[in-house]
N, C-alpha and C positions, 0 to 999 in steps of 0.2 A: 504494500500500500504506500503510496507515495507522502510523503509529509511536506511535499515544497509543490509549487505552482508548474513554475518555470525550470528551464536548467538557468537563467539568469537569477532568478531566486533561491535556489540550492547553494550557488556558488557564493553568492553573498552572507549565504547563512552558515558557510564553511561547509556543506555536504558535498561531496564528493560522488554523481552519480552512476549509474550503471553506462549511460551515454558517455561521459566523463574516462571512465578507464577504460572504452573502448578506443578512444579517441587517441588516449594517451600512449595506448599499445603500440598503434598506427604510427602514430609520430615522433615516438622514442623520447617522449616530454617523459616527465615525472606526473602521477595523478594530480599536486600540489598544482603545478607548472599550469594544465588545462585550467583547472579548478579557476587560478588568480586571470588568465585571460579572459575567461567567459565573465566572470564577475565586473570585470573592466569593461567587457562588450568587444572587446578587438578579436574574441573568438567567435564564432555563431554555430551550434551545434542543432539543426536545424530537425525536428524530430517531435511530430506530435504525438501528444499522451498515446495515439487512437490508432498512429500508427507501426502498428507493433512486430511485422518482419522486416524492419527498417533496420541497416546496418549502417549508427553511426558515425560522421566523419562531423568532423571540424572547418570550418572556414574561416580563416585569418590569414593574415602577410606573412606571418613568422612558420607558419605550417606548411606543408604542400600542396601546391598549386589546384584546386578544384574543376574540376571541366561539369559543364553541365549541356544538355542535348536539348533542346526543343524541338515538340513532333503534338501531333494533333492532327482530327480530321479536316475538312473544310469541304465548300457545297460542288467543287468541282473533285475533291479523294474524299469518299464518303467510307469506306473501307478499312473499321476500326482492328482488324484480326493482325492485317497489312501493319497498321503502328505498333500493335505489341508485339510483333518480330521485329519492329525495329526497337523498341524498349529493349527487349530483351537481347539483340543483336549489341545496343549499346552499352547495356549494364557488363555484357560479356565482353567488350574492350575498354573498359575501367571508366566508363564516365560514371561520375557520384552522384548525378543529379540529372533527373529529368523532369522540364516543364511541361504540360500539355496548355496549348494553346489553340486546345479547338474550338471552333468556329459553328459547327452544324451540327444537327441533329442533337440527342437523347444524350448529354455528355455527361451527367451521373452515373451509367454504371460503368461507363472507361476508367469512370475517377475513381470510384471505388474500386477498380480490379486491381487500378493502378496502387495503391493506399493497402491494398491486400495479398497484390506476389510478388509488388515489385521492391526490394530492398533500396535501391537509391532514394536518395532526398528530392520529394515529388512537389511541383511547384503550381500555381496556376495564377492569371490574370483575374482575379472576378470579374472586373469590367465587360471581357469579352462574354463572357458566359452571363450577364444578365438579358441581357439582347435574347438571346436564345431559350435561356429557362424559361423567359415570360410569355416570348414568343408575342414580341409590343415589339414597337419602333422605340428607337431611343430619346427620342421627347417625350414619350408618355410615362417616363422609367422617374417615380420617386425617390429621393437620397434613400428612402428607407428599403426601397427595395435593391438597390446596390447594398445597404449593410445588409440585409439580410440574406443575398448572396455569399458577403463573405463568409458569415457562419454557416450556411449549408458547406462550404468547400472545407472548413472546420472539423465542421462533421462529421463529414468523409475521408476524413486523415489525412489529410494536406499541410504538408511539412512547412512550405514558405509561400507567402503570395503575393506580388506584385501591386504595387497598389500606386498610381500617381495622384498622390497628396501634394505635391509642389508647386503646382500648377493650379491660378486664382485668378480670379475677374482682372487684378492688373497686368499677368500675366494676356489675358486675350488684347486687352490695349496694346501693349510692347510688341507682340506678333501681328498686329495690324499696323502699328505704325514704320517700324523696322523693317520690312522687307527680309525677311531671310530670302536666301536663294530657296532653300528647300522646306521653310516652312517646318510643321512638326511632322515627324517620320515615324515615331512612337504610334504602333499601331492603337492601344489604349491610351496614349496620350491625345491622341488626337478623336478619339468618342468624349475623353471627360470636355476636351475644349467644344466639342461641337455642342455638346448638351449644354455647356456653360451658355454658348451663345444661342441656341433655340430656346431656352426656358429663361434666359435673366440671372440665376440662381447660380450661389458659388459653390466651389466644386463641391461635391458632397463625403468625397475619402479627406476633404482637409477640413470640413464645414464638422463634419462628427466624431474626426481621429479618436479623442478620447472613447468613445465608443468601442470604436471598431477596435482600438488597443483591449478594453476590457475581454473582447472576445478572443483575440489571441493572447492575452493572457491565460483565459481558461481552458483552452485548450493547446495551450506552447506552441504556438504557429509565429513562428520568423514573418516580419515586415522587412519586405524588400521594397523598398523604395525606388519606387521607377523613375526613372530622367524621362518625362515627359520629351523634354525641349536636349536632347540629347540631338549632338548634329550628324544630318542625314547624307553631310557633304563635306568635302576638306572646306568651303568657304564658310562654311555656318560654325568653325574648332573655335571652342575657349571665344564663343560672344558672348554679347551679354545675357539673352536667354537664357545659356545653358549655366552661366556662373552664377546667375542669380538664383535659379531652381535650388544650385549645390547648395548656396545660403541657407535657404528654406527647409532643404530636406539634411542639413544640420540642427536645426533647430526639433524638426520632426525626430530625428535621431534623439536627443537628449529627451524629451516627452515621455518616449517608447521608454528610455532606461529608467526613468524615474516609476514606472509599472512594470518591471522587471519582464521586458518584452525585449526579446533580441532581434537585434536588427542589422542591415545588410542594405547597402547604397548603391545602389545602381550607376553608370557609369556608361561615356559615348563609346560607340561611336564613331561614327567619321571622322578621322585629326592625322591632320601632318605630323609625320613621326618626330620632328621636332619639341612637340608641345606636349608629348602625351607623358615625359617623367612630370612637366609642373603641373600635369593634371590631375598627376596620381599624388604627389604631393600637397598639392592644394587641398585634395582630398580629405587624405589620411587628417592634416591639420584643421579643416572646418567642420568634420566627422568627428571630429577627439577620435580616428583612429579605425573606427568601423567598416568593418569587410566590405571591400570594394568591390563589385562584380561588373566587369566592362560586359558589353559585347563588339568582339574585335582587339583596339579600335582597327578601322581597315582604314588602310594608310593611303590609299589611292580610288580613285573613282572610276577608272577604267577598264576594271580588269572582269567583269560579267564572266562568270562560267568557271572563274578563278578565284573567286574572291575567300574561299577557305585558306590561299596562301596570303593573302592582301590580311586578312583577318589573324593569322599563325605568326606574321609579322609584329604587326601593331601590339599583340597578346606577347608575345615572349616581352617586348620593350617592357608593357606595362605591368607583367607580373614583374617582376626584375626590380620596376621602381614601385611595389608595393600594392598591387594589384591581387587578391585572393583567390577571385573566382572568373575562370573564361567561359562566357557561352559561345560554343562552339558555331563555327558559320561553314555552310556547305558550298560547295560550286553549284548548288540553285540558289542562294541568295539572289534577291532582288527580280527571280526569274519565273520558279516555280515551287509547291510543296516537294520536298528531297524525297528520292527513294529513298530503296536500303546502300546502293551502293554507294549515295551522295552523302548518306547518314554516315557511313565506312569513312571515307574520304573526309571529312569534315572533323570527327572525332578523332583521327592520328594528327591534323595536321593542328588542333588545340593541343592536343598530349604532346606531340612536339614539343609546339614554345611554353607551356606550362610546365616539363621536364628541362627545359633548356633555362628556365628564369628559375628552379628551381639550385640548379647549379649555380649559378650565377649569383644565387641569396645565400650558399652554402647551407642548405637546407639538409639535417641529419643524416648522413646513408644515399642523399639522391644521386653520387655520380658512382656509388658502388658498382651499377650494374654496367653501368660506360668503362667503368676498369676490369669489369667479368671479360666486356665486350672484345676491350684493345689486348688481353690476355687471348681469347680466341683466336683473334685475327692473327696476333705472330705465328698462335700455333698450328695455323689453318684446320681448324676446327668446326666443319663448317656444323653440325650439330647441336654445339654450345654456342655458336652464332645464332642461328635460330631460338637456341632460347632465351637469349637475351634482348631479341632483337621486339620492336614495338609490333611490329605487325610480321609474323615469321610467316603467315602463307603467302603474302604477295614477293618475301623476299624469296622463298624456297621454291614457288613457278618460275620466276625472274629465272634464276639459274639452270632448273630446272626446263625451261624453251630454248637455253643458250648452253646445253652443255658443254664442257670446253674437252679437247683432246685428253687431256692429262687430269685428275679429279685434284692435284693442290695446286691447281693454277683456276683462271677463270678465263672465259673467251675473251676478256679485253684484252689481258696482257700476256696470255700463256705463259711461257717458259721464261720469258722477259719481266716475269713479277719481282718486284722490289723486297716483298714477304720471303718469299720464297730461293732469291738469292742470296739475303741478308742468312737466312736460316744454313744454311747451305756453308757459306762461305766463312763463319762464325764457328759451325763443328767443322770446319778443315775438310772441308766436301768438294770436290771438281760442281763449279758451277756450268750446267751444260745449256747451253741456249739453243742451238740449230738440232 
């Protein structure tokens, strides 16, 4: 029987929870070590009471690097069996966290299957799903029936939920008088503004916070804090929009901690990879510190069909400079809903730069398996290559289509391998090349 609310409440009462020394196992902290981060809020162990085959992880800068997947139906992939083989495809290549951001149809028992076999930290927009539950247009949608979305998602065991609170009637002024190039891009950032400006009324996730706080209170549900005004373009990085939002949703931040509600900052983006360490800085400092979650950022605007490297770029940068959490972007960004293959592709190319910013923070153990790796490779090992490697079936076809003459060399270099005449030449070996 639990004696504390929250894990942000536990941790302040000195308990030490079951969440807690899961976490601490994973990351080679001491149970003490999680305990004083989560209390601070710079941890987010994102885990409701309800949802109970959940395998806790941590979210912080000091921890490693989190990837999380968004997948959900919509009125053109109606085909909810299709997303939980990619749930499951993604929980099976280590993403910690999956959003469902659907759109269409009956989205309660996805959510609940999802809350009931899926071990990662399950996340949702309620914005999007009140549209749909009510099955109303969105001017006829009262504040109260957006809270009361959230707690149905509550409910249903929903780990963290997105919610853009930052975003107020002066905010519709600023986007009207300002010109963005791209305007808001935030697919629920941009329902709360339209409803702002169809009804009059201010937003209603910042008009009731303390509400909606009390409900993730009772049921331990993580406020993510969505960047509404998050830019959708390199020209829209670090304006006033999006810094002003940050203000807001620091202030929103402190609120949450004061009701022992963990919380999680959401983050752009579109940004020239110049700007994105003072962003993540900015961050950490107007947050007092609280888990950043970008998506991206993607460093270029060019690059359609590509944009999981444009996005694996910008992600390694700003986990590096103190970035916690990457959602993952697929090479159908901006194009279509992702298959399984795009899902594949999209989720190495996060673990990538979330593995690469992890080295780069000195994070406990993270380049152990890069030195498994460079021990293999002298010993042309291709076996222990494979198990070391992030994705061992694309690399064991790769060679496997290309087999080379000789099995310790590879068709690029055969006999002419560097590996292999180093080895060779080192035990007083005739190095043979023709």
């Amino acid at each position: 029987m639990r004696n504390y609310t929250t894990q942000m409440d536990a941790a302040r009462r000195g308990i030490i929870t079951p969440e807690m020394k899961a976490v601490a196992a994973k990351e080679y902290r001491t149970e003490e070590e999680i305990r004083e981060l989560v209390a601070k809020g710079q941890v987010a162990i994102c885990a409701n009471k309800l949802h109970t085959c959940i395998d806790p992880n941590g979210v912080g800068s000091m921890l490693r690097t989190k990837i999380n997947v968004n997948l959900g139906v919509s009125r053109d992939c109606k085909d909810y069996d299709i997303e939980m083989e990619k749930v499951m495809a993604a929980v099976g290549m280590g993403a910690e966290a999956i959003m469902d951001l659907s759109s269409h149809g009956n989205t309660q028992p996805f959510r609940r299957r999802l809350t009931s076999e899926c071990p990662a930290m399950i996340g949702t927009v309620p914005v999007y799903d009140s549209v749909i539950h009510y099955q109303r247009d969105l001017a006829t949608l009262t504040a109260k029936d957006f809270i009361d979305v959230v707690r149905l998602h509550a409910e249903d065991g929903v780990d963290f939920v997105t919610l853009h609170c930052g975003i107020t009637r002066k905010t519709v002024e600023q986007i009207r008088k300002q010109k963005r190039k791209m305007n808001i891009v935030s697919r629920g950032g941009s329902l709360v503004f339209a409803w702002m400006c169809m009804t009059g009324q201010e937003n209603p996730f910042y008009e009731y916070y303390d509400e909606i706080l009390e409900i993730c209170r009772e049921y331990d549900v993580t406020v993510s804090l969505g960047d509404a005004c998050r830019p959708g373009c390199l020209a829209d990085g670090s304006d006033v929009c999006q810094i002003e939002e940050l203000v807001r949703l620091g202030e929103l931040t402190k609120r949450a901690w004061e009701r022992d509600v963990q919380v999680m900052v959401e983050g752009p983006g579109h940004m020239p990879m110049d700007q994105i360490e003072a962003n993540m800085k900015m961050q950490q400092s107007i947050c007092m510190g609280a888990p950043f979650y970008v998506l991206g950022p993607i460093v270029t605007d060019i690059a359609p069909g590509y944009d999981h490297i444009t996005a694996a770029i910008g992600g390694a940068i700003a986990a590096a400079s103190g970035a916690a959490f990457l959602c993952y972007v697929t090479p159908a960004e901006h194009l279509a809903l992702p298959n399984v293959d795009d899902v594949k592709q999209g989720i190495i190319a996060s673990k990538i730069a979330a593995h690469a910013a992890d080295i780069a923070k000195k994070i406990p153990h993270a380049r152990d398996i890069d030195d498994r790796m460079g021990d293999a490779r002298r010993k042309l090992d291709w076996e222990e290559q494979w198990a070391c490697a992030l994705d061992p079936e694309t690399a064991k076809r790769i060679r496997d289509e290309r087999k080379p003459e000789h099995e310790d060399t590879c068709s690029m270099c055969g006999k002419f391998c560097a590996v292999r005449s180093m080895n060779k030449a080192l035990n007083n070996e005739m190095v043979d090349i023709l």
